[in-house]
C-alpha positions as CSV (number, residue, x, y, z in Angstrom):
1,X,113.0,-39.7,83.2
2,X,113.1,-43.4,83.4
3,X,110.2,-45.4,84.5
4,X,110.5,-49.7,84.8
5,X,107.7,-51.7,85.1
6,X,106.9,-55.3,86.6
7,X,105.3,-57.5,84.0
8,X,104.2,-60.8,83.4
9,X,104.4,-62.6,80.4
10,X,100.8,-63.7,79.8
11,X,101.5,-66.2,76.4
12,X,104.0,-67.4,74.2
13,X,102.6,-68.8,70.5
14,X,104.0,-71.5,69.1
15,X,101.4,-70.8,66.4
16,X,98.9,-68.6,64.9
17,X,95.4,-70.4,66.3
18,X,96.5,-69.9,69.9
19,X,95.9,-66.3,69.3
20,X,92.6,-65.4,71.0
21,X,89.5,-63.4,68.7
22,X,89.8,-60.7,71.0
23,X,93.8,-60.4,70.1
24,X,93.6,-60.7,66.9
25,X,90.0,-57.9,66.6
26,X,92.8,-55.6,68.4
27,X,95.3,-55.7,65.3
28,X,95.4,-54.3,61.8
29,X,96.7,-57.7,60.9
30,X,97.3,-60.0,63.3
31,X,98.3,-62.5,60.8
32,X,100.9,-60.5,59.5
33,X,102.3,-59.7,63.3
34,X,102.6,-63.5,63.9
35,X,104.4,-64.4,60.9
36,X,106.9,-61.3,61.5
37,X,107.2,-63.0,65.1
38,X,105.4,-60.5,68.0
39,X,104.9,-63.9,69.7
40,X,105.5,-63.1,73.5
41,X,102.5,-61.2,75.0
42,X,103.4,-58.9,78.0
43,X,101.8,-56.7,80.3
44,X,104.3,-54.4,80.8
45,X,102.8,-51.0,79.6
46,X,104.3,-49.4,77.0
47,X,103.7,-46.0,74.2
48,X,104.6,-45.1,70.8
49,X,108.2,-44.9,70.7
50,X,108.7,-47.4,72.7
51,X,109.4,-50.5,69.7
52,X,113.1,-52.1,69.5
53,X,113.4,-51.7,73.3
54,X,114.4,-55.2,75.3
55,X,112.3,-56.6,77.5
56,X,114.6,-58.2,80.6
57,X,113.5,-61.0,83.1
58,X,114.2,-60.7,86.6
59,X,117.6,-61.4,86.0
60,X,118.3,-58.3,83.8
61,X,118.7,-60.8,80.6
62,X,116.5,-59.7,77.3
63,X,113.9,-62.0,76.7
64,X,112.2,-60.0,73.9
65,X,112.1,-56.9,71.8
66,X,109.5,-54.9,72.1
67,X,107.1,-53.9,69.5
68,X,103.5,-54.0,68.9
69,X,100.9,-52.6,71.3
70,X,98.0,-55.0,72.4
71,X,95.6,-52.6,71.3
72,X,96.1,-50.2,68.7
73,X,95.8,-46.8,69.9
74,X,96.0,-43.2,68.1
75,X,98.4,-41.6,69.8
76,X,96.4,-40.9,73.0
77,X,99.7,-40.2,75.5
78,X,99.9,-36.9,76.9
79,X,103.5,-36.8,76.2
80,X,104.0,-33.2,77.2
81,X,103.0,-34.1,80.9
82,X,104.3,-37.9,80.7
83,X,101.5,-39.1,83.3
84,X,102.3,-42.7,84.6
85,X,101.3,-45.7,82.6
86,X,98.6,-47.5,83.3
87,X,97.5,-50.9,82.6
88,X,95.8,-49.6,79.7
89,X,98.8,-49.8,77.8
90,X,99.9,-53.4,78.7
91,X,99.2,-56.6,77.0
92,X,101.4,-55.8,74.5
93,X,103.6,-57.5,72.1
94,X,107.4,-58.8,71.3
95,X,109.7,-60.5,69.2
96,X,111.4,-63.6,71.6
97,X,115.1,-63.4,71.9
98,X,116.0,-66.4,70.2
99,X,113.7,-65.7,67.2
100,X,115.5,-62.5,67.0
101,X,118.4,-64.3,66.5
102,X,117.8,-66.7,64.6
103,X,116.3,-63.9,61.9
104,X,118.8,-61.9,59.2
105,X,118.5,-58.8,61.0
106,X,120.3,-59.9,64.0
107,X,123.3,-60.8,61.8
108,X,123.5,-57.2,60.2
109,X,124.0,-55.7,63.8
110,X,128.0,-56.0,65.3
């Protein structure tokens, strides 16, 4: 099954001390998350198994990748019944595009 969402984005860093208190009390190490480059907040909802998936615009284009939840969670998705998501598992967290590709990995991939 295949479920798309409608999301905004709801902040793009351009550095670390734009991250609120409450964003950063909602990682293990939010430092660590910035410098790696989860920069684009979203609130499309997403679960575990869900990082390295794009994140399109409205014009089917990838803007991100997606990878860290907003708020960690212990694996609380009923994944044998696959309810809908709610927004309970938005405000979540990407690598942009063009950081992406400006990063080593992006030249390892054909």
């Amino acid at each position: 099954m295949r479920n798309f969402y409608t999301g905004q984005i709801e902040q793009q860093l351009s550095n670390f001390n734009e991250m609120s208190k409450s964003d950063q009390e909602k990682s293990d190490n939010p430092k660590k998350d910035y410098d790696e480059g989860y920069t684009l907040k979203y609130t499309n909802p997403t679960i575990r198994g869900m990082s390295g998936t794009a994140v399109f615009n409205e014009q089917g284009e990838v803007v991100a990748i997606h990878g860290k939840p907003g708020e960690y969670r212990d694996n609380q998705y009923d994944y044998e019944n696959c309810p809908t998501l709610d927004e309970s598992y938005s405000h979540n967290w990407g690598i942009p595009i063009d950081i992406y590709l400006q990063s080593q990995l992006s030249n390892t991939i054909p």
